[in-house]
TILUMLUM-576830 format. One record per residue (C-alpha): residue number from 1; y negated, x negated, z; residue in one letter. Coordinates in nm, 2 decimals, padded with zeros to 4 digits. Layout:
N
PT, nr, Y, X, Z, rest
PT, NUM, Y, X, Z, A
...
***
This chain:
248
PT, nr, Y, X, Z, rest
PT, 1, 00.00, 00.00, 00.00, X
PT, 2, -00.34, -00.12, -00.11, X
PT, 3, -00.59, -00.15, 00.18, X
PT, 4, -00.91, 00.05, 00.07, X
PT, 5, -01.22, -00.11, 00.02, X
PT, 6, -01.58, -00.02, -00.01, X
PT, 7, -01.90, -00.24, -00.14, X
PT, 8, -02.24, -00.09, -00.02, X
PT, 9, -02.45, -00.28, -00.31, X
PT, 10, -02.82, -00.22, -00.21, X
PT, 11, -02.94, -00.37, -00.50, X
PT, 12, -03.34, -00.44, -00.52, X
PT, 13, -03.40, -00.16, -00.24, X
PT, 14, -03.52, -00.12, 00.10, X
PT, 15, -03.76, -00.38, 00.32, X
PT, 16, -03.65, -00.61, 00.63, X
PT, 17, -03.67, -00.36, 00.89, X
PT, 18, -03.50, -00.09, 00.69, X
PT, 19, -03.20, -00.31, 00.57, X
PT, 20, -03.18, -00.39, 00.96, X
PT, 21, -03.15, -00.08, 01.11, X
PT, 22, -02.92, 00.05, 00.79, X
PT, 23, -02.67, -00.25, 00.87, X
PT, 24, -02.73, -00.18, 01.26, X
PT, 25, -02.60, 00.20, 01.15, X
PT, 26, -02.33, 00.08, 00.98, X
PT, 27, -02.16, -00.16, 01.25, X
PT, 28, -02.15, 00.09, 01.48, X
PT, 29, -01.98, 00.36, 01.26, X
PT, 30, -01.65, 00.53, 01.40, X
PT, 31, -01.50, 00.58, 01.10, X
PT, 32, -01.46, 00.23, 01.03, X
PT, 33, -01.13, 00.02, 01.13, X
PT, 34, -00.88, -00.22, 01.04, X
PT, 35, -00.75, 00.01, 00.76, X
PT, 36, -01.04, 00.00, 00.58, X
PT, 37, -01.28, -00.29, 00.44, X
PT, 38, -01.62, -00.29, 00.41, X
PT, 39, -01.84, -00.54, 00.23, X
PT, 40, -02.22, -00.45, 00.24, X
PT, 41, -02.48, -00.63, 00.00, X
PT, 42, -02.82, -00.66, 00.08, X
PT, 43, -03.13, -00.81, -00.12, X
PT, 44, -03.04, -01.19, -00.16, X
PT, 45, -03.34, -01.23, 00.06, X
PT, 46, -03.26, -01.06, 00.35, X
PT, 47, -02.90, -01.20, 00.36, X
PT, 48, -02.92, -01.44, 00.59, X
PT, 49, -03.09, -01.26, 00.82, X
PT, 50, -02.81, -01.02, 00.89, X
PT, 51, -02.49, -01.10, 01.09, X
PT, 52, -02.15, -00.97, 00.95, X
PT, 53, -01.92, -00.82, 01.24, X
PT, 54, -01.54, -00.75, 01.24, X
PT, 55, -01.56, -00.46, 01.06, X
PT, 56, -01.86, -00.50, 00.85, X
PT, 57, -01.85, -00.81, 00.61, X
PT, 58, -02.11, -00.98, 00.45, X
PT, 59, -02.16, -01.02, 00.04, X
PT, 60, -02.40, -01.16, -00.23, X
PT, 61, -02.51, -00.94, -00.51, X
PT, 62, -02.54, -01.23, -00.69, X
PT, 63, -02.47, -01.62, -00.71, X
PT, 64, -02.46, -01.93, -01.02, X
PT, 65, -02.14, -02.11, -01.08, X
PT, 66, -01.97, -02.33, -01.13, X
PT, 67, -02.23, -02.59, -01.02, X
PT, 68, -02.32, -02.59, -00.63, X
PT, 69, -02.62, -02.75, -00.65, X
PT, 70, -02.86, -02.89, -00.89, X
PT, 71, -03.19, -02.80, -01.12, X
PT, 72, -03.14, -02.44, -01.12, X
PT, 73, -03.45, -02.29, -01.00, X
PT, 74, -03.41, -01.93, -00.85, X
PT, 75, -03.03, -01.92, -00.84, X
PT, 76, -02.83, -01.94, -00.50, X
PT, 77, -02.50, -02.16, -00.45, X
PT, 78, -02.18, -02.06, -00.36, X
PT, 79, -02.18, -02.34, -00.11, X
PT, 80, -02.55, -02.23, 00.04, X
PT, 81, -02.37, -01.85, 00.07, X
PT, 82, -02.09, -02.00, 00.26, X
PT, 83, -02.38, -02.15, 00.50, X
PT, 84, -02.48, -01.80, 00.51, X
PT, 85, -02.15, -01.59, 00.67, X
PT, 86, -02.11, -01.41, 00.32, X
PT, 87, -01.75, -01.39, 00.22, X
PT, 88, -01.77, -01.20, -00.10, X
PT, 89, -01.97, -01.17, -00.43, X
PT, 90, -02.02, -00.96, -00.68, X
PT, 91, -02.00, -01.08, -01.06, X
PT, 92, -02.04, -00.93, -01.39, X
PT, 93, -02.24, -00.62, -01.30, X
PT, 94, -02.38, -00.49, -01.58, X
PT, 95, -02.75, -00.52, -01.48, X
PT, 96, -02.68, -00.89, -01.51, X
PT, 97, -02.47, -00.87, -01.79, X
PT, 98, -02.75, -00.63, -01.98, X
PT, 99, -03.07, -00.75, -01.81, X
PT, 100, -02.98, -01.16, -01.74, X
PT, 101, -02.79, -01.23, -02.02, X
PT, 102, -02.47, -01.34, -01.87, X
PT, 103, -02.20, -01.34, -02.11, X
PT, 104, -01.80, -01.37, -02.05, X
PT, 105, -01.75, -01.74, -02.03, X
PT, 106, -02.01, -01.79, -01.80, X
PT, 107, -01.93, -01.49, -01.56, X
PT, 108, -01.54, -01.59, -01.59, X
PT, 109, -01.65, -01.99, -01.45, X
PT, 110, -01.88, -01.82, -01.19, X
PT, 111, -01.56, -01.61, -01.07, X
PT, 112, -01.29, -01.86, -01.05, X
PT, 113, -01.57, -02.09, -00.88, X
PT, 114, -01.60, -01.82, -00.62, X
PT, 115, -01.22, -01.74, -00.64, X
PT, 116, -01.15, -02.10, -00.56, X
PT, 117, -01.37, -02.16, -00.25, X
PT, 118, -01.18, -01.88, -00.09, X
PT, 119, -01.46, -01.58, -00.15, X
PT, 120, -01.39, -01.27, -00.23, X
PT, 121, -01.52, -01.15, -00.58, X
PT, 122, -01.63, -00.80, -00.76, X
PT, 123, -01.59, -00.88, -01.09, X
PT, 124, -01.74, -00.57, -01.29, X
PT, 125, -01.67, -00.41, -01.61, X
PT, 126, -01.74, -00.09, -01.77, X
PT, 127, -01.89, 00.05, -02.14, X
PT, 128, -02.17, 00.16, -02.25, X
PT, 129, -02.21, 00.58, -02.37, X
PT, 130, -02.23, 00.42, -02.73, X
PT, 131, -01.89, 00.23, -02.70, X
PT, 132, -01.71, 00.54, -02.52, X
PT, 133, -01.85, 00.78, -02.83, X
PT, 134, -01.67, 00.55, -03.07, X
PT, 135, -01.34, 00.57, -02.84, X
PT, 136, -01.32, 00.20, -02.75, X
PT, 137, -01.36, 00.25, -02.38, X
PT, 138, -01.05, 00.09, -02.27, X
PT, 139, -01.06, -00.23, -02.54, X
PT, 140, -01.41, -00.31, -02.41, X
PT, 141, -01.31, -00.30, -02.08, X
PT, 142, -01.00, -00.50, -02.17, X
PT, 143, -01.23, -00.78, -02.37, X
PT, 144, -01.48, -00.77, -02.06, X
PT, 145, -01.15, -00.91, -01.76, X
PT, 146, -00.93, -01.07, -02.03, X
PT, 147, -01.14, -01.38, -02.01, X
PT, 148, -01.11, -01.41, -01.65, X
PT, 149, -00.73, -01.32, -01.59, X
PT, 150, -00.58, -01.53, -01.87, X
PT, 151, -00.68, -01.82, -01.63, X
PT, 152, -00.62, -01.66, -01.28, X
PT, 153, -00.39, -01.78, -01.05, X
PT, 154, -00.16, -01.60, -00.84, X
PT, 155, -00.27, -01.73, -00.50, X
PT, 156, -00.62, -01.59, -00.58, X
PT, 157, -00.53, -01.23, -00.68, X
PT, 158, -00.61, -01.12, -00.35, X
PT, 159, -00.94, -01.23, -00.33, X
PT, 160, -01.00, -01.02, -00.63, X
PT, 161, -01.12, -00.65, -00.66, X
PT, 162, -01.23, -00.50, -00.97, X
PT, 163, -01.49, -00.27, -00.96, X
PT, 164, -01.51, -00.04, -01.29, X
PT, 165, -01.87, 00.10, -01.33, X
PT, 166, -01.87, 00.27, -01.65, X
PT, 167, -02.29, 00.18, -01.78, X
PT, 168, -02.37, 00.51, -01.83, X
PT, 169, -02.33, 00.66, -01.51, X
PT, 170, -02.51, 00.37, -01.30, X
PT, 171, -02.75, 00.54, -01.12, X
PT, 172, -02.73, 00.84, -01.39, X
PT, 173, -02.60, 01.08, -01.16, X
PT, 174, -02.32, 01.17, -01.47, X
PT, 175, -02.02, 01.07, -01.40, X
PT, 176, -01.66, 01.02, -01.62, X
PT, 177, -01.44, 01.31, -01.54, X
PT, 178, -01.16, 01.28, -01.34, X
PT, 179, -00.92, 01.22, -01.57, X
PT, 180, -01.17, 00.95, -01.74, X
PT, 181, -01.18, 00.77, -01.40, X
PT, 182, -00.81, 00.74, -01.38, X
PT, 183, -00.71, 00.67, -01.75, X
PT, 184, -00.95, 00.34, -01.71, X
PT, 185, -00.84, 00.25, -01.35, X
PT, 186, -00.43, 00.31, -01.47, X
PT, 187, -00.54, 00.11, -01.82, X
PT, 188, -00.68, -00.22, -01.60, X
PT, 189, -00.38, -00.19, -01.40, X
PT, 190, -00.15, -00.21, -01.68, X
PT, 191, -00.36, -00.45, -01.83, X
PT, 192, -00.31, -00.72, -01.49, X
PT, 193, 00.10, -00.68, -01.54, X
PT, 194, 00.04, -00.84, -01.90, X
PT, 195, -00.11, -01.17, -01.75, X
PT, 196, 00.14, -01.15, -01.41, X
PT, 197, 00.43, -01.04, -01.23, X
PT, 198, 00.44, -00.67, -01.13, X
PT, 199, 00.39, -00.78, -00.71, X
PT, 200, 00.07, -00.94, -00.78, X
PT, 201, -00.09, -00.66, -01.08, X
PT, 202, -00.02, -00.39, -00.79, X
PT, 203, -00.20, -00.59, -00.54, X
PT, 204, -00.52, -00.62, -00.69, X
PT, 205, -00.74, -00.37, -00.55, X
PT, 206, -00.95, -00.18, -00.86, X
PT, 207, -01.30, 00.05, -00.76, X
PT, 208, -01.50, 00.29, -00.88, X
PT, 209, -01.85, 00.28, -00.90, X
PT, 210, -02.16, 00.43, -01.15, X
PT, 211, -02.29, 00.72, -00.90, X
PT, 212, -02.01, 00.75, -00.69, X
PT, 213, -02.18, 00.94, -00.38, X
PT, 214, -02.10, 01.15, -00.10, X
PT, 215, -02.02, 01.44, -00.29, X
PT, 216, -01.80, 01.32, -00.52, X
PT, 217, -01.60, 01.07, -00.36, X
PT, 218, -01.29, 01.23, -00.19, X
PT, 219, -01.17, 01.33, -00.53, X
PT, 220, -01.23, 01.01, -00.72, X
PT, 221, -01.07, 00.77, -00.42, X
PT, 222, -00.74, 01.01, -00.43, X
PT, 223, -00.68, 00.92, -00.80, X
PT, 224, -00.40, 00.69, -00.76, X
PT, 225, -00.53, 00.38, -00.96, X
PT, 226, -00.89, 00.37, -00.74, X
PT, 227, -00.90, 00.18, -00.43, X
PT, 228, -01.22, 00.28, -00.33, X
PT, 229, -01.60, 00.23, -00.45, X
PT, 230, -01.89, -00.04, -00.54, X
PT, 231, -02.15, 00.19, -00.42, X
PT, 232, -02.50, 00.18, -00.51, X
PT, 233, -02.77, 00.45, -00.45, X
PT, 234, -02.57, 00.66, -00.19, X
PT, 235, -02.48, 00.37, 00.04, X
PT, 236, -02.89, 00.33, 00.11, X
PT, 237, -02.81, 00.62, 00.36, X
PT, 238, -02.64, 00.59, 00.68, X
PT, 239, -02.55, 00.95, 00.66, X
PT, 240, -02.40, 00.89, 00.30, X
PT, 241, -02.21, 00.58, 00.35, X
PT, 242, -01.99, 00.73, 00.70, X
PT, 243, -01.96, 01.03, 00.43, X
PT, 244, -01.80, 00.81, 00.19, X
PT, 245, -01.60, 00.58, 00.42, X
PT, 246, -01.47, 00.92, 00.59, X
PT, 247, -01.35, 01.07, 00.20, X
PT, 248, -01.09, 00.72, 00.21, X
***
């Protein structure tokens, strides 16, 4: 059985104070225990300023790789995040793919780089409403991870969650339908057993995010391909994020 997992991604949002008292909230939530993780991601900023706890973990929305240090004004190092108390990362989301430029090779080098210094990694994927019209949903998410696990070794598969936000419903408030949601989810997992053994493809934990929200998420986390959600919008509310740990 694949322990459930959840990553509050807080994206660009909330000031010092605020991102305090939310993480505060959130460490002292009953509905949180050992059967659940939970990785919260503040502003890049802020993240060393906040203190993971047992039950709360720490992540980066963002880091370069594979280099840890050198001439790379603005970028953060895996090693300075390990200074930091964050244990996971998030690679590949689309805003960076879309916005930043960051292709496949480079997202696949920054993954393994995390993969390898023992952090736990996001790695995103999901298609545009353009590329789902045409009907190549499930090849373009299979072009966007083949990179990354024709090279993955076994030991780090369970460092590895894949989150699958389909473009179009980031922050949208339209969502894939059910069915959508679980054809992709089933298609990745069948898509790990081609590049390892059948123990190792089931162990992977795959997530749903792209407006996943209180409403919503008790009937998307029972499909039996999702694992739980990246989270963006909702998880900026205390009130919203025991909602969605509670629908688990």
């Amino acid at each position: 059985m694949r322990k459930k997992i959840i990553g509050a991604n807080w994206k660009m949002n909330l000031s010092l104070q605020e991102a305090r008292t939310l993480f505060q909230g959130i460490t002292t939530l009953k509905e949180l225990d050992s059967t659940i993780d939970l990785v919260v991601f503040p502003p890049q900023v802020f993240t060393g300023l906040l203190q993971p706890t047992p039950t709360v973990k720490l992540g980066a929305q963002n880091a370069f790789g594979p280099e840890l240090y050198g001439a790379f004004t603005g970028e953060t190092s895996l090693k300075q995040l390990q200074d930091l108390n964050v244990t996971s990362v998030i690679v590949g989301h689309s805003e960076r793919r879309m916005l930043f430029d960051e292709h496949d090779r480079f997202l696949c080098d920054k993954a393994l780089t995390a993969l390898s210094m023992g952090f736990q990694v996001f790695f995103c994927c999901g298609e545009s409403d353009e590329v789902r019209i045409k009907g190549k949903a499930i090849s373009y998410v299979r072009e966007q991870l083949a990179p990354l696990l024709s090279v993955l070794n076994e030991e780090a598969c369970a460092s590895l969650v894949i989150a699958y936000e389909p473009i179009w419903a980031i922050g949208t408030g339209k969502i894939p339908t059910l069915s959508e949601i679980e054809e992709i989810h089933a298609s990745i997992r069948e898509l790990l057993k081609e590049y390892m053994d059948e123990d190792h493809a089931n162990s992977i934990r795959i997530v749903y995010g792209g407006s996943c929200n209180a409403t919503n998420a008790k009937s998307i986390f029972q499909l039996p391909n999702v694992d739980g959600g990246l989270v963006g919008g909702a998880s900026l509310q205390l009130d919203s994020v025991k909602e969605i740990i509670a629908s688990l």
